[in-house]
LUMDRENVO-301010 format. One record per residue: residue in one letter; x, y, z of N, C-alpha, C in turn. Coordinates in steps of 0.05 Angstrom, whole numbers, plus 5000, padded with zeros to 4 digits. Example, Ala and Ser with C-alpha at 12.3 -4.5 7.8 and 13.67 -1.06 7.14 Angstrom:
A526448865156524649105156526449345156S525749555142527349795143525850015157
//
This chain:
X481103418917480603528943481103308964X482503398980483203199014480003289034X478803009018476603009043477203089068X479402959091480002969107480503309121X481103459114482903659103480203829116X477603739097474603919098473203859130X474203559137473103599169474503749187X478703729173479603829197478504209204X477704329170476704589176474504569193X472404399191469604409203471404379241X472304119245473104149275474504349280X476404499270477104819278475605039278X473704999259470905209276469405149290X468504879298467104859316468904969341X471604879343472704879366473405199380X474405389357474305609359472205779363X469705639351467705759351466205679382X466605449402466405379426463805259423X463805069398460904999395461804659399X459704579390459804259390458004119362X459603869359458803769330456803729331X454403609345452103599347450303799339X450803989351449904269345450404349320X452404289305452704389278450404169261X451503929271449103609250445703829262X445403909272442603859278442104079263X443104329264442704609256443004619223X444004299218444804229191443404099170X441203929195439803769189440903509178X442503479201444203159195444103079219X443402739225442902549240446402649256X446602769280448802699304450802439289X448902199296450701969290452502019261X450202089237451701999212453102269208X453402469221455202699216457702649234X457902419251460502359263461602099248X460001969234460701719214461901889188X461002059185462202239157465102269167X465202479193468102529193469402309205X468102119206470801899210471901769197X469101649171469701549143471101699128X470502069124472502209117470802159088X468202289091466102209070465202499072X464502689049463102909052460302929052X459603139061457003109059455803219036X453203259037452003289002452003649003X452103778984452204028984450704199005X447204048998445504259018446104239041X447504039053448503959085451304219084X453104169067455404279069455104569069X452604689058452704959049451705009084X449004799094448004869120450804859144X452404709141454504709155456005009150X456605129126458105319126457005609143X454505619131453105799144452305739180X452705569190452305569220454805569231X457605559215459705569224460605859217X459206009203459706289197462106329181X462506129157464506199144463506029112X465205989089464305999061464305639056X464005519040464005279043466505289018X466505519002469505438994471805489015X472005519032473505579061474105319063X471605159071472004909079472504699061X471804689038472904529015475804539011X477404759006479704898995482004939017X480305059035482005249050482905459039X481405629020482405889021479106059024X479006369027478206499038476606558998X473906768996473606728968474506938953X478507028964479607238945481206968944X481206818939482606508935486106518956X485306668979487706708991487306369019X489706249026489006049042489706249070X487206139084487406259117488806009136X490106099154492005939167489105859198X490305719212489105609236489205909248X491906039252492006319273490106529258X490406579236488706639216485106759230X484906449233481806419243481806399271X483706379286483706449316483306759318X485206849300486107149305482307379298X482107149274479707339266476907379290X476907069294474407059325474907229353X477507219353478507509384477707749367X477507799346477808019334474708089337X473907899333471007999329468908079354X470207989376469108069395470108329413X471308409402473108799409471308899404X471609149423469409319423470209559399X469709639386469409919363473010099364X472810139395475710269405477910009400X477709839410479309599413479809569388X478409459366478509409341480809609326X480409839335481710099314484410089326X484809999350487110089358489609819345X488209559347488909379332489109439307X487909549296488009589272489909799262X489910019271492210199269494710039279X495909859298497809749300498009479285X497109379270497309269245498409359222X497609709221498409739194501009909195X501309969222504010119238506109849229X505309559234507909309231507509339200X506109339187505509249149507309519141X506709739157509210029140512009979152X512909719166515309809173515609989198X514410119211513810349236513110189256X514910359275514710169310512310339307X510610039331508510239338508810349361X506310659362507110799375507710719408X505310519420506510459439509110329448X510410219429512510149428515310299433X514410629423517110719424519410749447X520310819444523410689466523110599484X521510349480521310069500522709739480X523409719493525009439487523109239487X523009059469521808879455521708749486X518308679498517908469514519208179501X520207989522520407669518517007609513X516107369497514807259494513706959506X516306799519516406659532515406619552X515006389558513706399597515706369610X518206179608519706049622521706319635X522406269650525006429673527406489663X528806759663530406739652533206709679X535206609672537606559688538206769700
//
């Protein structure tokens, strides 16, 4: 296992999650200081810390060990961006995402899409 690897998951949920490392050491029951000496040494912490870290970051501690999710699939950074916007849609919002999800997975424009031309994605100006 790439120690390193296990903090870079923990600082992508904190960061996504809009929290701060402190907040995770304390809710962890780890000294601030020695939970910033861990991820610098690139030293793990002891299980009961790591399990209290997983659960206040709201995700599995094989997540954060591994990087994969526990159908042993690996979740990407957008992955876990995509999942936190997701979670805050309201019931309607959710479904409609979700039905245009599975409109791109069948191959089928979605419906709002039809005979409209693919928006640019870009910011920049075109000539």
């Amino acid at each position: 296992m790439n120690m390193p690897e296990f903090w870079d998951r923990v600082k992508l949920y904190i960061k996504v999650q809009k929290t701060k490392q402190d907040a995770v050491a304390l809710e962890s029951g780890i000294n601030p200081k020695t939970l910033k000496q861990q991820i610098h040494h690139g030293r793990l912490p002891d299980v009961e810390q790591g399990v209290k870290i997983a659960q206040f970051l709201h995700t599995s501690v094989e997540y954060l060990v591994s990087g994969k999710n526990l159908q042993g699939k690996e979740l990407s950074p957008q992955a876990l961006i995509m999942a936190e916007k997701y979670d805050v849609l309201t019931d309607k919002q959710k479904q409609l995402v979700d039905a245009t999800i599975d409109e791109f997975l069948n191959q089928e424009e979605p419906k709002y899409m039809e005979g409209k031309e693919p928006r640019a994605t870009g910011r920049g100006k075109s000539a």
